[in-house]
C-alpha positions as CSV (number, residue, x, y, z in Angstrom):
1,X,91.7,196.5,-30.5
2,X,93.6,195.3,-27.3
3,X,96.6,193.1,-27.1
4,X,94.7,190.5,-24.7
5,X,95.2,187.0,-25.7
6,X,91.1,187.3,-26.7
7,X,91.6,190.1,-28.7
8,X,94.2,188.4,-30.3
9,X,92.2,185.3,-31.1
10,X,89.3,187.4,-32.9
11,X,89.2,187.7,-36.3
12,X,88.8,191.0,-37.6
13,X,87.1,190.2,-41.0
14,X,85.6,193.3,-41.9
15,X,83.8,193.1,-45.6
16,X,86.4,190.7,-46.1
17,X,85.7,187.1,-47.3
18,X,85.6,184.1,-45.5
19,X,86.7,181.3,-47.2
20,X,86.5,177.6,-45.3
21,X,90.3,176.5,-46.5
22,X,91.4,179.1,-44.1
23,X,92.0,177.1,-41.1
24,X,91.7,180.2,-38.7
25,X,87.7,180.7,-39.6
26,X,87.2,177.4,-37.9
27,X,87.1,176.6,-34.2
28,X,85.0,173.2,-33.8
29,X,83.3,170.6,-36.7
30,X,81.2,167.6,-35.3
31,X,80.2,165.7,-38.5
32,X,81.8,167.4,-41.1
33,X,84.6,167.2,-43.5
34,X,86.8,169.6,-45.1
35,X,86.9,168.7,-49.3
36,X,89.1,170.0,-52.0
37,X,87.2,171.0,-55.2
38,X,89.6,170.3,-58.4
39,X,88.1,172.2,-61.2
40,X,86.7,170.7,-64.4
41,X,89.3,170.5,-67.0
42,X,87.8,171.3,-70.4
43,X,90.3,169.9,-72.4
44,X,89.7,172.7,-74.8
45,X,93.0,173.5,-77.0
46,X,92.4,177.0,-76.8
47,X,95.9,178.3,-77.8
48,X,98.1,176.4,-79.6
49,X,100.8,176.6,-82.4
50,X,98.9,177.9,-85.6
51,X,100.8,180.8,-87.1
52,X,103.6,180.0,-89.7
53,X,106.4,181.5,-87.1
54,X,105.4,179.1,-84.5
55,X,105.2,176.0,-86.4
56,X,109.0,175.8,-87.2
57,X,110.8,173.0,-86.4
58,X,111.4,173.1,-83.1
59,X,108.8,175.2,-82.3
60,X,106.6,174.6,-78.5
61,X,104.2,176.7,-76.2
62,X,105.5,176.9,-73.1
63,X,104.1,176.2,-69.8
64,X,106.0,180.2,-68.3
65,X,102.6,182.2,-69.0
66,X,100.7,184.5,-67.6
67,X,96.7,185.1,-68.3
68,X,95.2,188.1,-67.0
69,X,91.7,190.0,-67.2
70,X,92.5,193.6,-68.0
71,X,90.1,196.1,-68.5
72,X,87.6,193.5,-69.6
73,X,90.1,192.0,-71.7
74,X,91.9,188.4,-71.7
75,X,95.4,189.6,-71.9
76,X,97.7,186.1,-72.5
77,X,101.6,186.6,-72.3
78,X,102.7,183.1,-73.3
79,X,106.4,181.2,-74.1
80,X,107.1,180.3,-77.1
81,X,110.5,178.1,-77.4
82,X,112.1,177.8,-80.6
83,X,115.6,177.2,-82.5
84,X,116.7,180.4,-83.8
85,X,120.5,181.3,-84.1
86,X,120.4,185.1,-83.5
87,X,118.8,184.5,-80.0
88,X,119.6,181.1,-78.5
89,X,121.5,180.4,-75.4
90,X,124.2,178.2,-75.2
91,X,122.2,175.4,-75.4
92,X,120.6,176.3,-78.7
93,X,117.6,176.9,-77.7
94,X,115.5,180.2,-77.8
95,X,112.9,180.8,-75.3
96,X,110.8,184.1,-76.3
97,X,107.4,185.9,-75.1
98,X,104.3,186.4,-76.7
99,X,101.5,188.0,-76.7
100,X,97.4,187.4,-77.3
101,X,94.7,188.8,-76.1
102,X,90.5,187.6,-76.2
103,X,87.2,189.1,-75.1
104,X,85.7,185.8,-73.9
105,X,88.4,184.0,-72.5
106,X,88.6,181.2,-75.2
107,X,88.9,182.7,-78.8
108,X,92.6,184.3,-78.5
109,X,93.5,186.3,-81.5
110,X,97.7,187.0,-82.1
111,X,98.1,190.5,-83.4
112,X,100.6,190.8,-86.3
113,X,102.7,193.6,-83.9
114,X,105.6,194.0,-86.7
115,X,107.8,194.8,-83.5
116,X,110.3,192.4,-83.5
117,X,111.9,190.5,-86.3
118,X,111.0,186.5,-86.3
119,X,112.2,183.9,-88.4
120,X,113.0,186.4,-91.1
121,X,109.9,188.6,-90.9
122,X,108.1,190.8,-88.4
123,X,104.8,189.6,-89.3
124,X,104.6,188.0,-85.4
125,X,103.0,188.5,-82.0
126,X,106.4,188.8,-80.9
127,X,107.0,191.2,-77.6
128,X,110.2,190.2,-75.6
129,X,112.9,188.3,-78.0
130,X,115.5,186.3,-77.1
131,X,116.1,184.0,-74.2
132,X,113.5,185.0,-71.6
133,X,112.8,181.8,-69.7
134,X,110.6,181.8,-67.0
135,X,108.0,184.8,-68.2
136,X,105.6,185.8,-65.4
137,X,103.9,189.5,-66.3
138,X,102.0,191.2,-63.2
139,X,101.3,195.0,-62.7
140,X,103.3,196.9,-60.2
141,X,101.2,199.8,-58.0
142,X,104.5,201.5,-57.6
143,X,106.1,201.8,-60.6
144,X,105.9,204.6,-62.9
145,X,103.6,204.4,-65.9
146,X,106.4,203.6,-68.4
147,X,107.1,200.6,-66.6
148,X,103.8,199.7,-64.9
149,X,103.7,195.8,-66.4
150,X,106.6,193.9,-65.3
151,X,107.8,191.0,-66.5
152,X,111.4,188.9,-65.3
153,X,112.6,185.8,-66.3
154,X,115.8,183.3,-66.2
155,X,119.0,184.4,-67.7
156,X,120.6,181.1,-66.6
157,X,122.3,182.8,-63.6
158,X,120.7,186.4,-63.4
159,X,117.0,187.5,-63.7
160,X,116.7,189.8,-66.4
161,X,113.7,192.4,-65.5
162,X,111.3,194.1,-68.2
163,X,109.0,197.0,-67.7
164,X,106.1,197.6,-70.2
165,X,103.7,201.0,-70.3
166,X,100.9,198.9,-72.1
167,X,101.9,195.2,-71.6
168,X,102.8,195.2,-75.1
169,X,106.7,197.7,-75.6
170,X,108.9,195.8,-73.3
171,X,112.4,197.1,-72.3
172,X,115.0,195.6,-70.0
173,X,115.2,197.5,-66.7
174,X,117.9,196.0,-64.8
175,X,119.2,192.2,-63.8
176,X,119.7,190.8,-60.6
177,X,122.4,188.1,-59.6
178,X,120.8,186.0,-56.5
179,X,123.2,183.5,-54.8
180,X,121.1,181.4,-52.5
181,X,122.1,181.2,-48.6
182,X,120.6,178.1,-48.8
183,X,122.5,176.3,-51.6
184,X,125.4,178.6,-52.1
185,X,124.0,178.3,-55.9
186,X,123.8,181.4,-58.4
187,X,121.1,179.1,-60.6
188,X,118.2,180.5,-61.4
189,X,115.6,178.2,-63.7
190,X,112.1,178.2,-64.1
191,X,109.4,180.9,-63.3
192,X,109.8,183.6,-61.3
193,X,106.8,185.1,-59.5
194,X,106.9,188.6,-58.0
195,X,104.0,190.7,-56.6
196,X,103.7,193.8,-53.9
197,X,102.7,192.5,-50.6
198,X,100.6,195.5,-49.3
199,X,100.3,194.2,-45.9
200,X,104.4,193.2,-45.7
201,X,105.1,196.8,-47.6
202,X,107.7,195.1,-49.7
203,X,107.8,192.9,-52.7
204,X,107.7,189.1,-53.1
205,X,109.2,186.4,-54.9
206,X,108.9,183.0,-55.3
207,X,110.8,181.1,-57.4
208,X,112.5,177.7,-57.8
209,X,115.0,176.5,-55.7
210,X,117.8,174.2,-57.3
211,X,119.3,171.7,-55.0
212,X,122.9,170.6,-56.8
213,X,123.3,167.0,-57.0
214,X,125.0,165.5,-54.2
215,X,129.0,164.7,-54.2
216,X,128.5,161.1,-53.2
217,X,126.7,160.7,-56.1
218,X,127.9,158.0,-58.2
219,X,130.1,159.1,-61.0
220,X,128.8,158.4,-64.3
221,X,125.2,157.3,-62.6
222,X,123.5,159.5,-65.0
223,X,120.6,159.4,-62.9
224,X,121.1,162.4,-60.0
225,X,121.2,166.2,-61.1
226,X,119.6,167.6,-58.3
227,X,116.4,168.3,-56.9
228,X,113.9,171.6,-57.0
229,X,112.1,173.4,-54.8
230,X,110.4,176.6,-53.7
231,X,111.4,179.9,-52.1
232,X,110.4,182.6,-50.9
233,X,112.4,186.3,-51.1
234,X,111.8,189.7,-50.0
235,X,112.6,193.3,-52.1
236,X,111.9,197.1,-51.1
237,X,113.0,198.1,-54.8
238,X,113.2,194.9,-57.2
239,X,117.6,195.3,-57.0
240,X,118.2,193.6,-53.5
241,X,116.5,190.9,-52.1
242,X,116.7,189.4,-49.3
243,X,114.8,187.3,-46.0
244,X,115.3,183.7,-48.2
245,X,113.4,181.1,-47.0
246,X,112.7,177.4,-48.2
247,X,108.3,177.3,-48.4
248,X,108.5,174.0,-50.8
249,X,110.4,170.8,-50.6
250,X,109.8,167.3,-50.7
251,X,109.5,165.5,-47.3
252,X,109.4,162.2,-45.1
253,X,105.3,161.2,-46.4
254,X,107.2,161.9,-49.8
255,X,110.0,159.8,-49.1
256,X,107.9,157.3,-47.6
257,X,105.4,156.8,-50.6
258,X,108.6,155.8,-53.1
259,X,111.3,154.8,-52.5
260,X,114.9,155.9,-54.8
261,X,117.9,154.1,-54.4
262,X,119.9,156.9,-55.1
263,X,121.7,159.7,-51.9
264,X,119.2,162.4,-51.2
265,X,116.9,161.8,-54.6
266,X,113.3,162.4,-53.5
267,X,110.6,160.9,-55.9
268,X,109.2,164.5,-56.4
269,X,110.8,167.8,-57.8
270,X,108.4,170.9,-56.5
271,X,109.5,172.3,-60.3
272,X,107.2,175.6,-60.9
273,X,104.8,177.5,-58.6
274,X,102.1,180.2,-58.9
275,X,101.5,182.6,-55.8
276,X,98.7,184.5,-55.6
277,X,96.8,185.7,-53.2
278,X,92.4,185.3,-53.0
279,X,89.9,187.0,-53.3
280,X,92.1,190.1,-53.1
281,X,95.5,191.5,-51.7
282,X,94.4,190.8,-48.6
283,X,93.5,187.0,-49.0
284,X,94.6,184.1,-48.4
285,X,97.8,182.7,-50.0
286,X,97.8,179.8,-52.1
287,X,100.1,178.0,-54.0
288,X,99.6,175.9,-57.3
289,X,103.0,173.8,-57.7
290,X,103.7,171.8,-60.6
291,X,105.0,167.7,-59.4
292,X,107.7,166.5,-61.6
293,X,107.4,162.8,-61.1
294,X,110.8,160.2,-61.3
295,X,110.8,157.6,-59.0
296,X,112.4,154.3,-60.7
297,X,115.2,153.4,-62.7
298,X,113.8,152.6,-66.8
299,X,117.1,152.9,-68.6
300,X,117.8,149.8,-70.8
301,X,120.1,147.4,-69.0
302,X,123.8,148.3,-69.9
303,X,123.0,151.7,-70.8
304,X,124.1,154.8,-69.1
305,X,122.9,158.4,-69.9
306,X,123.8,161.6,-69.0
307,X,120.3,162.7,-68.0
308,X,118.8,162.6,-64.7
309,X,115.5,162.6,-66.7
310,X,115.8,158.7,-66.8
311,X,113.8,157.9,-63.7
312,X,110.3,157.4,-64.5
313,X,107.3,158.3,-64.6
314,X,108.7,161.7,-65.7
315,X,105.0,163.2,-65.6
316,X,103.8,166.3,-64.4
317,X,100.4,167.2,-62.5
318,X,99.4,170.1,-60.7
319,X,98.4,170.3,-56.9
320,X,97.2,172.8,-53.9
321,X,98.9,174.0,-51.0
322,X,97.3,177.0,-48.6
323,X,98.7,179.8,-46.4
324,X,97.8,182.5,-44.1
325,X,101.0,184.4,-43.9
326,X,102.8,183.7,-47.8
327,X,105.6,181.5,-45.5
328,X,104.1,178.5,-44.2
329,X,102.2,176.6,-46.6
330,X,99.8,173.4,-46.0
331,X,98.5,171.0,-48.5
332,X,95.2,170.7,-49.4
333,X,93.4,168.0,-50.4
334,X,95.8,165.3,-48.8
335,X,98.0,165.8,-51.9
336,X,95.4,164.8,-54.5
337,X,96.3,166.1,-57.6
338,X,94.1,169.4,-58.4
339,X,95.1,169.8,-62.0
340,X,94.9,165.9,-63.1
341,X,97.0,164.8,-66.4
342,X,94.1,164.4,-69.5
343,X,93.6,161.0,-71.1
344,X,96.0,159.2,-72.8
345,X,96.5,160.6,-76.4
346,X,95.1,164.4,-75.4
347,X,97.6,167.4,-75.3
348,X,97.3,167.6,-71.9
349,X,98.3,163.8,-71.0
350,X,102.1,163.8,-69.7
351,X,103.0,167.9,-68.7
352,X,101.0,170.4,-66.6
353,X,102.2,173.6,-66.0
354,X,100.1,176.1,-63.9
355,X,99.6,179.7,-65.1
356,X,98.4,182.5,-62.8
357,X,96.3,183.8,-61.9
358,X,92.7,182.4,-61.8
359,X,90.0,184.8,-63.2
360,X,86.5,185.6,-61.8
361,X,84.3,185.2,-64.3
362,X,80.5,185.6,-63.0
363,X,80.3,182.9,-60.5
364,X,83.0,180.9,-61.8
365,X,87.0,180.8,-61.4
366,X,88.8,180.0,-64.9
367,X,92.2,178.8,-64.7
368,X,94.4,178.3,-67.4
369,X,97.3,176.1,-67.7
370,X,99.8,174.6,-70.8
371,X,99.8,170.9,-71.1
372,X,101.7,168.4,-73.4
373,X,101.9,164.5,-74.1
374,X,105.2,164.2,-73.9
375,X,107.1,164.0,-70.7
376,X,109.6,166.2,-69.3
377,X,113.1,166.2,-70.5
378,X,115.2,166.0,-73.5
379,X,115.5,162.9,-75.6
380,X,114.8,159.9,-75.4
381,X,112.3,160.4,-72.6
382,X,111.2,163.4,-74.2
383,X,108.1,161.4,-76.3
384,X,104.6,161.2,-76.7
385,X,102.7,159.2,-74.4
386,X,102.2,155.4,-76.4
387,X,98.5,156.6,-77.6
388,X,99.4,159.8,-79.2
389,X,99.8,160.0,-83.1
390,X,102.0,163.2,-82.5
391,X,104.1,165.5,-80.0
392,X,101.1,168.2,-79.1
393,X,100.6,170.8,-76.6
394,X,98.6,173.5,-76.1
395,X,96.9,176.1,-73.6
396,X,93.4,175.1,-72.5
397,X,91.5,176.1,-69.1
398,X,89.5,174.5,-66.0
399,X,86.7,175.8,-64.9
400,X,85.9,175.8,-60.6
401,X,83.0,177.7,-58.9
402,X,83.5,180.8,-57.2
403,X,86.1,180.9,-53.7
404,X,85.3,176.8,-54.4
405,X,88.7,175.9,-53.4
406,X,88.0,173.7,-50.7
407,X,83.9,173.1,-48.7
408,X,82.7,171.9,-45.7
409,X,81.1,168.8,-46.7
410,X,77.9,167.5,-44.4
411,X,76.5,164.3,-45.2
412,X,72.3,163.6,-45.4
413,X,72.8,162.7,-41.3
414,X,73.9,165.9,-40.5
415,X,76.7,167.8,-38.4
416,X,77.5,171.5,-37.4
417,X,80.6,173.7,-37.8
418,X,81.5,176.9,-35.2
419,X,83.7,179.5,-36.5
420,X,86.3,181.8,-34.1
421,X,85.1,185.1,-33.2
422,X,84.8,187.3,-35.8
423,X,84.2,191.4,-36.2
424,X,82.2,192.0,-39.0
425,X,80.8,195.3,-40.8
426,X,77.7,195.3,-42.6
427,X,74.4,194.6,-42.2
428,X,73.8,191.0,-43.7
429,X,75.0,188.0,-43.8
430,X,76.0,185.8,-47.4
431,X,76.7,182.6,-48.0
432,X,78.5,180.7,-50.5
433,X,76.7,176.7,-50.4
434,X,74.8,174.0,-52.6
435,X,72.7,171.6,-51.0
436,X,70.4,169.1,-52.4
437,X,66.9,169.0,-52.8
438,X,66.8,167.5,-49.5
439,X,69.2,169.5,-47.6
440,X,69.9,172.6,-45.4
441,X,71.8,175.0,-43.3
442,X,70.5,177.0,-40.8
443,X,72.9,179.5,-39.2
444,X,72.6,180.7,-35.9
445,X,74.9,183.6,-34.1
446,X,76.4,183.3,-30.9
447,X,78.2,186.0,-28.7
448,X,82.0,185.3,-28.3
449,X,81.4,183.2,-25.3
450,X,79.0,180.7,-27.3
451,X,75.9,182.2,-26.0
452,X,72.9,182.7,-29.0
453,X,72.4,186.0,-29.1
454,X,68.5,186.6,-29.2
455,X,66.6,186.8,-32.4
456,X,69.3,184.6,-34.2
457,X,69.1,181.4,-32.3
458,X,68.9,178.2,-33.7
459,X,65.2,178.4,-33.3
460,X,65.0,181.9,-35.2
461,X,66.9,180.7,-38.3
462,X,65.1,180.2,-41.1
463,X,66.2,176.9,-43.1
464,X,68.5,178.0,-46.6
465,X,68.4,175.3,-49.3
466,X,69.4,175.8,-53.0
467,X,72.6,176.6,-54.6
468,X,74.1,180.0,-54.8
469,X,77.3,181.8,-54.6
470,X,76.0,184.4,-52.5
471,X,72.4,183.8,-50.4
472,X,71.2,185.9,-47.6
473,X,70.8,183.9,-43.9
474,X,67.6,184.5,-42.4
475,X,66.0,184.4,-39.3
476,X,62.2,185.1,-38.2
477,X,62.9,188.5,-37.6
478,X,64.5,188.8,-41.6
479,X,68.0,189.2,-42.9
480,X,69.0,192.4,-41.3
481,X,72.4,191.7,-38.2
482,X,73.5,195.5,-38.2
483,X,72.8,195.8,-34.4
484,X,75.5,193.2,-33.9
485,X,78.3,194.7,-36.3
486,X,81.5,196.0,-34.6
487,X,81.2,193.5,-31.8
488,X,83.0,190.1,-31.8
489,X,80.3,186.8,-32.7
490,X,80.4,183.5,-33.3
491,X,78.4,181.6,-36.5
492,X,77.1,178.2,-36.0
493,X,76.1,176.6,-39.0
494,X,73.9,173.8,-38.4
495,X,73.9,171.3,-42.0
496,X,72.9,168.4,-43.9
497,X,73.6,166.8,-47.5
498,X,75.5,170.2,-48.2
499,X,78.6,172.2,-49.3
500,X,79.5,175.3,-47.7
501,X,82.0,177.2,-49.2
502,X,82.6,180.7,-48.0
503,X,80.5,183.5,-46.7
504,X,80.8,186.7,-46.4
505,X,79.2,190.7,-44.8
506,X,78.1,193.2,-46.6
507,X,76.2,196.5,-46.7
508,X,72.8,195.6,-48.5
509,X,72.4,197.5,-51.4
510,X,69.0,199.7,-51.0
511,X,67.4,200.7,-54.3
């Protein structure tokens, strides 16, 4: 390709696909809207505290996990917090990893490893000890084999690294000391989320962000301890990192929706975030950040506590943010919650924490993610919600359809979307959309002026109604577009009472 200002404005999609929350696929809508899909939330309590070592006092699942299909397999690294002397921080509190693993996604069986001792015994699923806050597994292409799963989390100051030959024997590797440019602060809280970027040729992070609490602060307030965001870091080896940049923060529509009477408190922490990157390493970015939720003042009159966990609602939810380059992220969804807290009483009804990474399963994405009914914070906000009988949380899932993260919605009337040029291989032409009984969508390809190239007019399209992850377009002539691959097109989808979600070319499979 040239370096034109045309050849620059094509989209060279290959075999690649095409979801519509990328906002470069779309050059002109008449009559359409762009949706986001939340998922269905099951409300299934598919992992939860019901071996004797986790149901000491003190015990909790936490909400730093990591689900992954592996080899068929539903491999769950999850944190477990608990009060036990030999490994507690100085706090107290113990914050280990876990391990289970299922063949369906929802049944999780917790081998008896016998690797580490627990509570007096090594009957456990036990498989890093200690204070490990912030667990987030993922698979390294470059690392050797003895260290091929890696794992970091928080050492209250340092990230402690772990590598892993079989997800399962974890040692320490090495531990990094990051002092932000941003805040001049060494904290590090919360999960950490690293992957290889194989376009960038370096690795990744995100992570939280602590904002120190401001030195106008009132003294004694006990409301103001900061505020959390999201950055972004860059590695060529895991030791040094560098390129820091904020992604995540609140801003002025946040500011403007409550209001704090308090220097620099925003009504929003942006408190833990999952990066990943769909339908491949080559995708799209997207974010799922978990909103911790304190705009107002609820302490008893006369009372003052040393908490900044005192401003309500102190609730979490879960919600969607988009990017095309892993810096600049846009919301979707006009900042509707995605993951929504579950009725009053459920697990799920006060704390969402988001877990990468979702998981293809036939034509649906499963995500998982930890819930609880009591808010976030120590005592005395840390209760259950008014209708609960008792403190619970658990693991459950949601369930979304396939690349459904966001459609372009055409009502019964009728409207038409035109994508930007695009280079395509292959020989066909799928598409991901659900109309009703009463609906259609008829594509029609145009050359990169707008000109309908002949045979795939408007005229020549054959209508496509049903619903299907993956249907062939179809003109008079059939199905077949190879004669048009390699050069740049256009696709105009003409719609009504329909969902479009993605499409995508491919080489049709001759038997």
């Amino acid at each position: 390709m040239g370096n034109t200002k045309a050849d620059r404005d094509r989209l060279v999609v290959g075999w690649g696909k095409q979801l519509l929350a990328d906002p470069r696929v779309v050059e002109s809508m008449r009559g359409v809207h762009m949706v986001m899909n939340p998922p269905y939330q099951t409300g299934e309590e598919i992992v939860t505290r019901d071996t004797w070592w986790e149901q000491k006092p003190g015990g909790m699942i936490g909400g730093y996990s990591t689900i992954m299909r592996d080899n068929a397999t539903f491999r769950l690294w999850y944190q477990f917090d608990h009060r036990y002397e030999p490994w507690t921080n100085a706090s107290g509190a113990g914050q280990s990893v876990l391990y289970a693993e299922s063949e369906d996604g929802v049944r999780f069986n917790k081998p008896a490893l016998g690797l580490h001792e627990f509570y007096g015994g090594r009957e456990n699923n036990v498989v890093i000890p200690g204070y490990v806050q912030g667990g987030h597994v993922w698979i390294d292409p470059n690392a050797p084999a003895e260290q091929r799963y890696r794992s970091q989390g928080n050492g209250q100051g340092h990230i402690p690294f772990y590598g892993s030959p079989d997800g399962i024997h974890w040692q320490e590797t090495h531990r990094v000391v990051l002092e932000s440019a941003i805040t001049g602060s060494r904290k590090v809280d919360g999960r950490t989320n690293i992957h290889w970027d194989v376009e960038l040729g370096r690795y990744v992070m995100f992570t939280r962000l602590f904002y120190p609490a401001a030195k106008e602060t009132p003294k004694g307030s006990g409301i103001y301890r900061g505020h959390r965001a999201v950055r972004r870091l860059e590695s060529d080896d895991l030791v040094n990192w560098d390129n820091e940049r904020l992604v995540l923060t609140h801003d002025d529509i946040d500011l403007d929706a409550h209001s704090v009477d308090l220097p620099d408190q925003p009504p929003v922490d942006y408190n833990y975030a999952t990066v990943f990157r769909y339908p491949d390493e080559h995708g799209l970015w997207f974010m799922l950040v978990t909103c911790y939720w304190h705009w107002y003042d609820r302490r008893p009159e006369g009372i003052v506590l040393n908490s900044g966990y005192n401003l309500g609602p102190n609730a979490n939810d879960i919600r969607l943010l988009v990017s095309t380059d892993g810096e600049q992220f846009d919301w979707l969804g006009n900042r509707a919650p995605f993951l929504r807290l579950g009725p009053e009483g459920r697990f799920d009804s006060r704390m969402l924490q988001e877990m990468a990474y979702p998981i293809p399963v036939g034509d649906e994405l499963w995500l998982y993610y930890a819930g609880r009914n009591v808010e976030h914070g120590p005592p005395p906000s840390n209760i259950p919600d008014p209708a609960a009988l008792e403190p619970k949380e658990a693991i459950s899932r949601a369930i979304m359809r396939l690349d459904g993260f966001v459609s372009a919605d055409v009502e019964y009337t009728g409207g038409e979307l035109i994508t930007s040029p695009l280079v395509f291989e292959g020989d066909r032409l799928l598409l991901n959309l659900d109309t009703s009984g009463g609906g259609e969508i008829k594509v029609e390809l145009q050359d990169e002026k707008g000109a309908p190239v002949e045979g795939y007019t408007l005229k020549d399209a054959r209508p496509l109604n049903g619903n299907a992850v993956a249907m062939p377009a179809r003109w008079n002539g059939g199905s077949n577009i190879d004669a048009l691959a390699g050069r740049p097109v256009r696709l105009r989808f003409v719609m009504n009472d329909c969902k479009l979600y993605a499409f995508q070319f491919e080489k049709a499979v001759v038997i």
